[in-house]
Each structure stands twice: as C-alpha cells, then as structure tokens.
C-alpha positions in Angstrom: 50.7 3.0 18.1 49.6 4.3 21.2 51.7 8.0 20.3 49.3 7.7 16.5 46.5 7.7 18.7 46.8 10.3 21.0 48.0 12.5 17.9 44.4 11.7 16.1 43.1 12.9 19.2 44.8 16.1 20.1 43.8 16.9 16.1 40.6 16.3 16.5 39.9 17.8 19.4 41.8 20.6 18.2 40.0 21.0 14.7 36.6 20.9 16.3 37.4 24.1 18.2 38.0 26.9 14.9 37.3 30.3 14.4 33.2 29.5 13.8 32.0 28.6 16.9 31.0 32.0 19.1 33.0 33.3 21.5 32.5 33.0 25.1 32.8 36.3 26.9 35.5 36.8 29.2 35.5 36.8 33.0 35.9 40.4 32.8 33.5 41.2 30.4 30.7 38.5 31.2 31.5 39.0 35.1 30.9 35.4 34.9 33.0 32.8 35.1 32.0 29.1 33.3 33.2 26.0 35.0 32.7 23.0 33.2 32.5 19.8 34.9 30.6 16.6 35.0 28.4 14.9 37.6 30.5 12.8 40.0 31.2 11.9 43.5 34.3 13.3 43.4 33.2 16.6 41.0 30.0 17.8 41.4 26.5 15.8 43.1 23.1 16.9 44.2 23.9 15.4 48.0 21.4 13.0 50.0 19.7 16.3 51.4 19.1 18.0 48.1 22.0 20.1 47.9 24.7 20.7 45.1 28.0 19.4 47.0 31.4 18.0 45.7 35.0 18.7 46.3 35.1 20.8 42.6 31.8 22.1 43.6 32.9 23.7 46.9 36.1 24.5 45.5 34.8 26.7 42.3 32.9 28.4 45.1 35.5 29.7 47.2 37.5 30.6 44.4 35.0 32.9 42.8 34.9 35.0 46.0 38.2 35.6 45.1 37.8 37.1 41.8 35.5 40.2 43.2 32.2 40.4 44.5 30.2 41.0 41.6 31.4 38.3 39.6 29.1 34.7 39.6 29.7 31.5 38.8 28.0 29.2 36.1 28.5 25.4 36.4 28.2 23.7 32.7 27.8 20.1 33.0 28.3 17.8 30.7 27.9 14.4 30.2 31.6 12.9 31.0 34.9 13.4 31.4 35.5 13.1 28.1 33.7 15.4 27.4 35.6 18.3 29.8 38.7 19.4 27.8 36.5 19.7 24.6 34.2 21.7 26.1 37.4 23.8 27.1 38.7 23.8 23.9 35.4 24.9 22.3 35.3 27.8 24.2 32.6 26.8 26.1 33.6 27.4 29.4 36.8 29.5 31.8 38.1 26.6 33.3 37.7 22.9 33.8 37.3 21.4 37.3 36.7 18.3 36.9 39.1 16.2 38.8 41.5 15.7 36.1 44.5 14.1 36.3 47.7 15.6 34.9 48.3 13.3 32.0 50.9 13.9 29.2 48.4 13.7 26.7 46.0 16.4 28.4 49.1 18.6 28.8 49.5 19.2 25.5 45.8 20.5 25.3 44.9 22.5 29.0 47.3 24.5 31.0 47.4 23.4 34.2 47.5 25.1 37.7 48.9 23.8 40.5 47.7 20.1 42.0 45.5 20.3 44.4 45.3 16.1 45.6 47.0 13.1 44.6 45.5 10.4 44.2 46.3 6.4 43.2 44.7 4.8 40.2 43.4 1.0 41.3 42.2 -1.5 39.5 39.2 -3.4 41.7 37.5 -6.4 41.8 35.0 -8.5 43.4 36.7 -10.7 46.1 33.8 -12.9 46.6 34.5 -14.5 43.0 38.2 -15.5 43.4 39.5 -14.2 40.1 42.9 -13.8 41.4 44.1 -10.3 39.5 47.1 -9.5 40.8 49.0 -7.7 37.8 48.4 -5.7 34.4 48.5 -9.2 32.5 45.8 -10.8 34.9 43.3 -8.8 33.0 43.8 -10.6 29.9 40.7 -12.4 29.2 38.5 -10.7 31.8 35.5 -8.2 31.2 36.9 -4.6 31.9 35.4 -1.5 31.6 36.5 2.3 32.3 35.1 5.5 31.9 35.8 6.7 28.0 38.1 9.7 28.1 39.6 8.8 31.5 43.0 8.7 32.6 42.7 5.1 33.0 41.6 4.9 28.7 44.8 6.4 27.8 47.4 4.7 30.3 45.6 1.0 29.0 46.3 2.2 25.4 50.3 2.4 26.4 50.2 -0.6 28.0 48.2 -2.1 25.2 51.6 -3.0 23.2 53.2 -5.1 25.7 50.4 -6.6 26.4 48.4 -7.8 22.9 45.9 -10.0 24.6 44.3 -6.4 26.5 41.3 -5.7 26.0 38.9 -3.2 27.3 36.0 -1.2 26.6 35.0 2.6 27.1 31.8 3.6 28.7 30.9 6.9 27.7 29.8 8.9 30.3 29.8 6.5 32.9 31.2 7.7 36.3 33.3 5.5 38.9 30.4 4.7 40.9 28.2 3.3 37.8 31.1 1.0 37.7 32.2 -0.1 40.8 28.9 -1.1 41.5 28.2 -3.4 37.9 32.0 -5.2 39.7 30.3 -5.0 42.9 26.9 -6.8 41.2 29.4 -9.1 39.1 28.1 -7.6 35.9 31.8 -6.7 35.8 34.9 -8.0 36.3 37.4 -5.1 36.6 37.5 -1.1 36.6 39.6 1.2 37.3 39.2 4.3 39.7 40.9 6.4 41.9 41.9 5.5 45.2 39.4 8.0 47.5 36.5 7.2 45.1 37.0 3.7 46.0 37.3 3.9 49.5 34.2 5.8 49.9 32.7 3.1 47.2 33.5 0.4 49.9 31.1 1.7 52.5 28.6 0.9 50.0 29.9 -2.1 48.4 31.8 -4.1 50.9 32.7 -7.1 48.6 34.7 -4.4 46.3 38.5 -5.5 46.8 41.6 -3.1 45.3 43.9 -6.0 43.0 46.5 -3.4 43.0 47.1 -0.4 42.1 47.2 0.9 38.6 50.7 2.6 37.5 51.9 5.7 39.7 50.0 8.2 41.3 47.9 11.2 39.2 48.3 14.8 40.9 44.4 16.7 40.1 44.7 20.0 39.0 42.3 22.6 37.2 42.7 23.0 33.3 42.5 26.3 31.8 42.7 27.3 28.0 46.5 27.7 26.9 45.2 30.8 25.3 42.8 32.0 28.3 43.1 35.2 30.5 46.4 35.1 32.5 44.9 37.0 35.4 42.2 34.2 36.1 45.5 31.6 36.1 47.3 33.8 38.1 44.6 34.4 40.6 43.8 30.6 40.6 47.5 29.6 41.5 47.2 32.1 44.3 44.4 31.0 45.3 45.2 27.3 45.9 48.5 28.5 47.7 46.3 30.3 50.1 44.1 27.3 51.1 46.9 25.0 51.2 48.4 27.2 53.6 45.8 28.2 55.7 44.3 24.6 56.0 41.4 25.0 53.9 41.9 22.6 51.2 43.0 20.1 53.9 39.7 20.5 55.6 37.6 20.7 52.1 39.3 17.2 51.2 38.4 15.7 54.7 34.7 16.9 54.4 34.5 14.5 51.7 36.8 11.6 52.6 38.2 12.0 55.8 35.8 9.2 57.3 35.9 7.3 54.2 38.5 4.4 55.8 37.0 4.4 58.9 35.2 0.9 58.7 36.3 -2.3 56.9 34.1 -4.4 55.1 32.9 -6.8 58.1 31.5 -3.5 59.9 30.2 -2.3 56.8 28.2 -6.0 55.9 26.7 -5.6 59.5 25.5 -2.6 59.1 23.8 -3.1 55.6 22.2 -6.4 57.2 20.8 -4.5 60.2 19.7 -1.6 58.2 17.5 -3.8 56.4 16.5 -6.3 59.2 16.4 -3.9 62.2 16.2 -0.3 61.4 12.6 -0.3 59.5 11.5 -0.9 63.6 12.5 2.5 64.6 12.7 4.4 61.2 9.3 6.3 62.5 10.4 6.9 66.3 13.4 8.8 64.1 11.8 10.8 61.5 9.5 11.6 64.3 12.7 13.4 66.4 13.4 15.0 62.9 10.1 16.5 62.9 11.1 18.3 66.5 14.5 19.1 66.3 15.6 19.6 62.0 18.4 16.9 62.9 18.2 14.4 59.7 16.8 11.0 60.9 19.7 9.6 59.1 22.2 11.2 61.1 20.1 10.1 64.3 20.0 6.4 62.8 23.9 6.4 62.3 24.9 7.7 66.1 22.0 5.5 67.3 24.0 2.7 65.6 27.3 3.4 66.6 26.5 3.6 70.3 24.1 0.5 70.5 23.6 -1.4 67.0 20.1 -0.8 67.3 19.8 -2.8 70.6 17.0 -1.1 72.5 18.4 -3.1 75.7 22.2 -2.6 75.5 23.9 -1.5 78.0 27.3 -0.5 78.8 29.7 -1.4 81.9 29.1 2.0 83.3 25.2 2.1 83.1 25.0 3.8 79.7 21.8 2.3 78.5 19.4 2.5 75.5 19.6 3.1 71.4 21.4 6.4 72.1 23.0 5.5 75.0 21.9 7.8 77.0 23.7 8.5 80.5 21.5 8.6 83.9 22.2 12.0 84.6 21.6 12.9 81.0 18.4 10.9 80.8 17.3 13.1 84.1 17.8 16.2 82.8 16.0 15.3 79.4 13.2 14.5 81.5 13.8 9.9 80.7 11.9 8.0 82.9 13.2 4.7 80.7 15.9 4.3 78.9 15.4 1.7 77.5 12.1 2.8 75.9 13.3 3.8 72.4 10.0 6.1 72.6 11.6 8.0 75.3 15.3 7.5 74.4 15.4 8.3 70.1 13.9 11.9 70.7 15.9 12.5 73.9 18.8 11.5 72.3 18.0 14.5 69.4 17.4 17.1 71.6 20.4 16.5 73.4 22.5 16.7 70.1 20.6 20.3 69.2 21.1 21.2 72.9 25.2 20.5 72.2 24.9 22.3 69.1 23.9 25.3 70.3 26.8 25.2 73.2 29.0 24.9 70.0 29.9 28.7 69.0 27.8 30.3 67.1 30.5 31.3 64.0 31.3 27.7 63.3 29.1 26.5 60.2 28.0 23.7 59.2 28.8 20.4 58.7 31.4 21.1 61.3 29.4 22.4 63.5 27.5 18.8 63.7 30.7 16.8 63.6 31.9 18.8 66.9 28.3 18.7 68.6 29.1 14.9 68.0 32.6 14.6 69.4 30.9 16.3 72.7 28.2 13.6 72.6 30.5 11.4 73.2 33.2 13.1 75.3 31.1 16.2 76.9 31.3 19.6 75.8 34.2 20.6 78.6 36.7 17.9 76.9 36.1 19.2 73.7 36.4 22.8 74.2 39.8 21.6 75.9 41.0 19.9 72.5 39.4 23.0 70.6 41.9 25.4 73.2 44.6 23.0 72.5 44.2 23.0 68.8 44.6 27.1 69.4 47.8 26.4 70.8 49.2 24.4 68.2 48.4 27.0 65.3 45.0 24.7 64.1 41.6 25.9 63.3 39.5 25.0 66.8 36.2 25.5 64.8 37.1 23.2 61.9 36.6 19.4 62.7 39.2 18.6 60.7 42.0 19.8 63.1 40.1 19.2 66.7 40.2 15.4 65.6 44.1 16.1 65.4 44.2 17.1 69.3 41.3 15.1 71.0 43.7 12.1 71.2 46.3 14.1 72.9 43.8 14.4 75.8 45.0 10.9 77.2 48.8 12.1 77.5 49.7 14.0 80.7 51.8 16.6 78.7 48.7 17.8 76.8 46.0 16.9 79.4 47.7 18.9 82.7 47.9 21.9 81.0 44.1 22.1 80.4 41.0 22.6 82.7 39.1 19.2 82.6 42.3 17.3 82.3 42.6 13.6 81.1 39.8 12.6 78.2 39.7 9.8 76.1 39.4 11.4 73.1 40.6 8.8 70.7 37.6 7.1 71.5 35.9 10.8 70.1 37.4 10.9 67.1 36.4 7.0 66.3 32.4 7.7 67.1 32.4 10.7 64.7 34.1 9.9 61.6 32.0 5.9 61.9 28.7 7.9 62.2 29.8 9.9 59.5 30.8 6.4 57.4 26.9 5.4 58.3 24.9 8.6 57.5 26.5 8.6 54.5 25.2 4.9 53.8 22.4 5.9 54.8 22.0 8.8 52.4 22.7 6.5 49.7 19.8 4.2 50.7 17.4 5.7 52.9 15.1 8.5 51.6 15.1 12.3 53.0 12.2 13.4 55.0 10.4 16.0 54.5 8.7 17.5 57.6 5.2 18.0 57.6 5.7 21.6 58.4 8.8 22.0 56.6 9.2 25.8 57.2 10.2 25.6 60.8 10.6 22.8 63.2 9.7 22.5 67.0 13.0 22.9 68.2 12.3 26.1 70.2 10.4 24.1 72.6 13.9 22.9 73.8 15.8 25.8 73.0 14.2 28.7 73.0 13.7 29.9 69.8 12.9 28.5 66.6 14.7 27.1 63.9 14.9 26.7 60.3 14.6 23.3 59.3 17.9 21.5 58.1 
C-alpha cells in the first residue's frame, strides 16, 4: 500500500511540472540563482534581532560567493516542506535547501548532493502527563500530528501496515516548533522532529521529553533538478567538501546548536520562573546599558544570570560580588563604588564586555567575536588568547569559537598549560559560562522583546572607547 502511495505521488508531482509552465532562467543566464525553502528554525528565520538567520540561510550564502561575484541569490519561500520538491519540480527555483532528508521516495524526484548533517528523527512527548510511549505501537490510540510532506509522513505510511491501529494526521505547513509546543501545551500528544530541533525546542519547553527515537538516522542534503545545470551540482559538491574540510560547516552547525544541550530541564524551569518573577526588576537598569554600549539587553540579562541568578547580593568565595559579578579590581577600574548596587554594577558590567571586545582582534566577526569577548569575561583576556595560540598549534581556527572552546579546557593540564605564557586556567569552567549564556539569550529572544534605542543610529559607546559605534 504504502509503495501505491508513494507512486500516486511521484505522478502527481511529476504531471504538475509539464512543458506549460515558463521556464526559469538559468544560473548563467539569470546570474541568479533561486533557492527555495520554507521558514524554519532549522531552514530559514527572521532572528530575535531582526535579521534573516538559519543554518540553510547562511549556507546558500556562502555558496553563492562561490559561483562568481556577480551572481545573487533569491530565497523563494514557501509555505512547507511539502511544498519544496514541487516547487523544484515546477521549475520554480535552482536548488532546494530546505533541510531535507534523503528519503527513498524523494530520491526518485531531486538529485542529491552530498550530506551535510545527520540528524535522528524522535518522537516526543509531554512527561508531565505519564503517557508511557515507549515504542511505534504506543502511539496507537494517541493524538499525533506531523508536518504534511515530512520525512516523518512517509516513514508512518510504511509502518502503517504492521501496525493497523496507526493513526495520524498531517498539518500542512506547520513547522517543528508549531508542534512541539501544541505537545508542550498538551494540545498534543505526540510529534515527530529531528533530534537538534528538539534540543533547542527544550530550552523553551522544558516538560518536552524524547519517547524514543524514530527509525534510523536521516543524512540532510540539498536537492537539485535531475535535469538541472551540472556545473551548479558540481560546484555545490565542491563546495561542501571545502567547508567540511576547512571547519566551516562544523562552525556554521555549532552557531546554531552547539549550546543547544547545555542545560537540562531543571535549569531551564528556573530560569523561566525567574525571568518572569525577577527579571521585570532590572529589565530597565539593562536596556538602559544597551542604550550606552549597542550590547543587546538580552545578552546582558543572560550573563547577568549565569554569574548571579539575578541576586543583586550574591557573592562568591573569592569576593566576586553583584548581578555581574564584578571583580574588585575590575569594579575599580570601571569606576564601582558598590557592587552590589545593580545601578552601578548592570552598566559596568556592559562596558566591560565592549571593553573585551575590542581587545578581541579586529578580523574576527561576529557572533564569535561576542562568544570569545565572553569566554575572557570569565577567564581574562591573557587565558584566552593562550587557548586561541594553542588552538594555532593544533591546526584550529583561533578566531572561531567553535574551536577555542576545543582548547580552553586543556588549560588545566600541565602538558598544554606549561607551554603557554599565563599558564594553568580553568577554562572548562569558560566554555560552561558561554555556551549557558548562549542557551539563555536565546530564551530570551524568544520571549523578551528587542529594544530599540532612542537614538538608534549610534550608541554612546565612544565615551568608553574612543570612538563611536554602530548600534548592534
């Protein structure tokens, strides 16, 4: 039954794509190159500051550099997955990045190029309702929805033989997020999604719980017409070569979920408790240190949190002391007459981030350029330019945060540590404060709304720097 289906659907998708329908110009021709995707968090987003992000997003971009200097890229977004490889077929569009896994069915229909991530299909649930689903037939019976046209759609169809009693239904154009949050608000029962969607879902939804994981692992790949322009293929297959090699991809994927399994779900309930019972306190003193330093208040909220939990009086067994924790000597030279004052300590805390920003060099862009500055806020700029040397050594990219968190825990063993300047570091303890303010900002985002500065053309910053700044 489930081969009858998938034949109907290959001929329909197949028959809706003849000679009629006008031709799309090629790369060459056009010097354009149409990507269709969908919106996703794990395709392409408008980001908590405004911005288009995503892995696909970023991806597209690098590769178009790649394909000369005059050619631009056109994102056509449509309303689901489901509606990706028609689009494709249609001749809509030059390729499909849309985080598709490499199914049997949609090999007969896209070429593939190579697999850029694997990921691990799971079936989640609410833990705070005890409906003990453990296995494929534990879903008999329960309310299960996935996204129409998904991976998921296709592999329940298979299963749908041996197991009579399944029953599901297809959302169309509903991403991941839409429902993991209806099984996190117990509108739903089950979904399915893939694994680093979930994770990152967690930080959100801490009662979300992975029942197990759904069949084998998917590799992602692009899709590209069967009939399409070989040298685009071509160029794409070289191109994710390259950035596997040279770390790229590796860095791109840790952008968006590196931090994602940094917290587990008590941390997480915390924080969502105190965000709404604590925060609202200081939310001004914070949007007020935006105002003179660009540095999102959400980001200043998160590190505030991770170093004190929003405890204007905490203190630590080494006399670090206020909501950013603020050393004495650091507090001096900010010009901190009380620590504890969060009036005095929030925008002293800020500056001192921007002031370790600009000791970070100048060629390393953002967001690893904050992610660093961070990692010295915690460990001092001379530590981290010792991991940064270090990750030199050992072939790495010292300006990409995504290999210095490799080597800052080395710094606590004596065959790393004597071979440096500033010697023995705990930078474990580094690479644990940045990737749990990163978890929190991006809770944050979710929730909490972007400031806009009153002047939003430039900030104050140069009255601590120097010079003036564009607003971030």
């Amino acid at each position: 039954m489930a081969r009858v289906i998938a034949l109907v659907v290959i001929v329909l998708l197949l028959s809706s794509c003849g000679p009629s329908r006008k031709q799309l110009p090629t790369v060459q021709e056009g010097r354009e190159l149409v990507v269709v995707t969908y919106n996703g968090p794990s395709t392409y987003f408008v980001n908590g500051n405004d911005a288009f992000a995503g892995l696909e997003y970023d991806l597209v971009n690098l590769f178009v550099q790649e394909l000369g200097p005059d050619i631009k890229v056109k994102f056509l977004v449509v309303g689901g997955v489901d509606e990706v490889i028609p689009a494709l077929l249609k001749g809509k569009a030059h390729v499909a990045a849309a985080a598709l896994g490499m199914t049997r069915l949609r090999s007969h229909l896209v070429r593939f190029g190579p697999s850029y991530q694997q990921v691990q299909p799971q079936v989640v649930v609410n833990k705070e309702r005890g409906l003990n689903i453990r296995k494929v037939s534990d879903l008999i019976g329960k309310k299960l929805e996935v996204t129409t046209g998904s991976s998921y759609a296709e592999r329940l169809a298979a299963l749908s033989a041996q197991f009579p009693g399944l029953r599901w239904q297809e959302i169309r154009g509903a991403g991941a997020d839409e429902l993991l949050e209806k099984v996190a608000d117990g509108r739903l029962d089950a979904t399915i999604a893939d694994s680093q969607v979930v994770s990152v879902m967690q930080n959100y939804y801490p009662n979300l719980e992975v029942a197990f994981d759904f069949g084998l692992p998917e590799n992602l790949a692009w899709g590209f017409p069967k009939t399409g322009e070989e040298w685009v293929y071509q160029k794409a297959r070289r191109f994710f070569e390259r950035i596997r090699k040279d770390g790229t991809l590796h860095r791109l994927i840790d952008r968006y979920y590196g931090h994602a399994e940094r917290l587990n779900a008590m941390d997480v309930t915390t924080f969502l408790i105190r965000s709404r019972t604590v925060l609202p306190q200081y939310v001004k003193l914070f949007k007020q240190a935006q105002e003179t330093t660009g540095i999102d208040w959400r980001l200043l909220a998160a590190v505030s949190y991770q170093e004190s939990h929003w405890n204007t009086y905490s203190t630590s067994p080494t006399n670090v002391r206020g909501l950013m924790m603020l050393t004495e000597d650091t507090a001096d030279r900010l010009g901190v007459t009380d620590r504890l004052d969060p009036q005095q300590s929030i925008p002293a805390g800020a500056r001192y981030i921007l002031q370790l920003k600009d000791g970070i060099p100048a060629r390393i862009s953002e967001p690893d350029r904050t992610w660093l500055a961070l990692a010295a806020y915690n460990i001092g700029l001379a530590h981290l330019e010792d991991a940064r040397i270090l990750a030199q050594r050992m072939g790495l990219n010292p300006d990409a945060w995504a290999d210095v968190k490799k080597t800052l825990p080395l710094l606590n063993k004596a065959e790393y540590y004597s071979t440096l300047k500033y010697g023995f570091a705990r930078g474990g303890a580094a690479v644990i404060f940045v990737e749990s303010v990163r978890t929190y900002y991006s809770i944050l985002e979710k929730y909490e709304k972007k400031h806009t500065p009153a002047l939003p053309e430039f900030n104050v910053a140069w009255l601590y720097t120097g010079r003036i700044t564009a607003t971030q």
